[in-house]
Each structure stands twice: as C-alpha cells, then as structure tokens.
VOPAGU-2260 file (C-alpha; in pm, 1 decimal, decimal comma):
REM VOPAGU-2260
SITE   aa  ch    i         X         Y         Z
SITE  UNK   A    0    2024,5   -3458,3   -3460,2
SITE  UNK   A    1    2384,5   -3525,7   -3302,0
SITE  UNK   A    2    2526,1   -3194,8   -3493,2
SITE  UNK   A    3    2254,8   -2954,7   -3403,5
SITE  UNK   A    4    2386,2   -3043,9   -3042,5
SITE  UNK   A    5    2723,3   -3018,7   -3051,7
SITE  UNK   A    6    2830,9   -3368,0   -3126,9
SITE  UNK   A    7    3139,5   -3420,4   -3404,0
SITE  UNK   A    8    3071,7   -3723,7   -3552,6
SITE  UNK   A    9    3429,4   -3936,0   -3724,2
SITE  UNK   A   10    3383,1   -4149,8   -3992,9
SITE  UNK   A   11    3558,2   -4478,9   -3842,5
SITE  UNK   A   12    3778,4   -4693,8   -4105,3
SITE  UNK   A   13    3635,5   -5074,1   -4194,3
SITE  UNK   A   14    3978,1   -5166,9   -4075,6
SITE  UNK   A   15    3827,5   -5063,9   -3729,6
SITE  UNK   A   16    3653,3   -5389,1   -3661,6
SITE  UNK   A   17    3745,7   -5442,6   -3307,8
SITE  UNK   A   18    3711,0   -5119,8   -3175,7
SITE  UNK   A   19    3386,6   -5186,0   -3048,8
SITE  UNK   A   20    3506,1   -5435,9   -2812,7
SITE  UNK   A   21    3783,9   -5226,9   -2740,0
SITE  UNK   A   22    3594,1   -4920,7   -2631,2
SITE  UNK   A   23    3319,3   -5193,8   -2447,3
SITE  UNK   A   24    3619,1   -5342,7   -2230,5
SITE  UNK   A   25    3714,2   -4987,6   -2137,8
SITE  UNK   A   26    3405,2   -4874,9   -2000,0
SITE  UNK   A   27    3395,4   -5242,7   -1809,4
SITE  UNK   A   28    3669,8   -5142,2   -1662,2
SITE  UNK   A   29    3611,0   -4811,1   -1574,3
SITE  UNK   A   30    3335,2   -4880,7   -1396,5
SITE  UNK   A   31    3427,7   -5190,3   -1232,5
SITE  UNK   A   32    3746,9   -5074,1   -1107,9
SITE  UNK   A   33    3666,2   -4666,5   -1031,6
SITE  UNK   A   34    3281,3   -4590,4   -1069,2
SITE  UNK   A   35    3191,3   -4873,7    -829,5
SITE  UNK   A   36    3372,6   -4764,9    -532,7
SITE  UNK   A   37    3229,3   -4357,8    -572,9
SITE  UNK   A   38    2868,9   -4203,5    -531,8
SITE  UNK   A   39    2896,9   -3999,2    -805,1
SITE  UNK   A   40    2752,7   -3660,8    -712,6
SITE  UNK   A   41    2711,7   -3460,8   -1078,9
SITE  UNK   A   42    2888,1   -3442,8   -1373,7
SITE  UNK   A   43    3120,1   -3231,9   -1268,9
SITE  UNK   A   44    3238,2   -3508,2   -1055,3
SITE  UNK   A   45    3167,9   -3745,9   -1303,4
SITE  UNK   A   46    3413,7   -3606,2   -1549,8
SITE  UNK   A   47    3691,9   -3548,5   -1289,5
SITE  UNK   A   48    3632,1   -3880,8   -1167,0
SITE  UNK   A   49    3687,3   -4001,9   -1539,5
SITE  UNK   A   50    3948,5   -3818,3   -1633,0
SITE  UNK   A   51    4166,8   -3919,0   -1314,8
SITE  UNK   A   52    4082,9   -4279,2   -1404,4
SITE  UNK   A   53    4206,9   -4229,1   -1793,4
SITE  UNK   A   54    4551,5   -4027,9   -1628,9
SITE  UNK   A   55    4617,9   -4356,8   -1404,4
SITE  UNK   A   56    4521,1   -4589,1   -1663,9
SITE  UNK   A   57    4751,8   -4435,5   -1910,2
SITE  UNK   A   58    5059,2   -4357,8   -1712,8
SITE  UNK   A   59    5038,4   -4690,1   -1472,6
SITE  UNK   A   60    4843,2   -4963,8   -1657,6
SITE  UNK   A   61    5002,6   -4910,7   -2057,8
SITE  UNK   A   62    5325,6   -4975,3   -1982,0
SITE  UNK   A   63    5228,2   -5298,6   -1830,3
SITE  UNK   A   64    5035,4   -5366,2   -2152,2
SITE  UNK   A   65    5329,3   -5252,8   -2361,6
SITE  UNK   A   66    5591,2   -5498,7   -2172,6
SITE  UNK   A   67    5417,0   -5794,2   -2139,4
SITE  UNK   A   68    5321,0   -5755,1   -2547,3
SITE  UNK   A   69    5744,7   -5713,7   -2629,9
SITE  UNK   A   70    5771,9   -6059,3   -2384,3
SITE  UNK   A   71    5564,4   -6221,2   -2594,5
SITE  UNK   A   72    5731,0   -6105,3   -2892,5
C-alpha cells in the first residue's frame, strides 16, 4: 500500500534499537519548541516551517550536543 503511493520504504538494521526513541524525542521537540508557537496554515507552510526548524536545529543545537559529549569524554 505505502509503494503504490510513493512511499520508499528502508529496511532499518537490528542494531537500530533506539532509533525509535530517537526519532520520538525529535518530533517532541519539534513541536514543543516550533509548532506550538505557529497556526499552521497548509502544508506548504508546514514543510517550510519544518524544514527551518531542522536548518536551526542542525547548525545551532548539534554543536552543543557534540561539545558537551567530548567534555564528558
């Protein structure tokens, strides 16, 4: 049903255990800390609103991540 729409579906590797929670913190954040603060008017403006978040998340939040992991190590 997915492929007749479009979908790709990726077998994940059993190594992949945690990705779950991963991907379920994500979208906790995303919508606690962008989607909650915008009337979201389509998807248009869904996905730009998205995508934004995933740009500032990347280039201001990782390397945050990334230091505070080396501190630690």
């Amino acid at each position: 049903m997915m492929a007749s729409s479009g979908v790709t579906l990726h077998q994940l590797p059993i190594q992949a255990s945690n990705l779950n929670a991963t991907t379920e913190r994500f979208v906790q954040t995303l919508r606690h800390e962008c989607l909650d603060y915008f009337v979201v008017l389509g998807k248009r403006h869904l996905d730009h609103r998205v995508s934004e978040f995933v740009e500032h998340d990347r280039k201001e939040r990782l390397p945050d991540v990334v230091a505070a992991a080396e501190a630690v190590i």
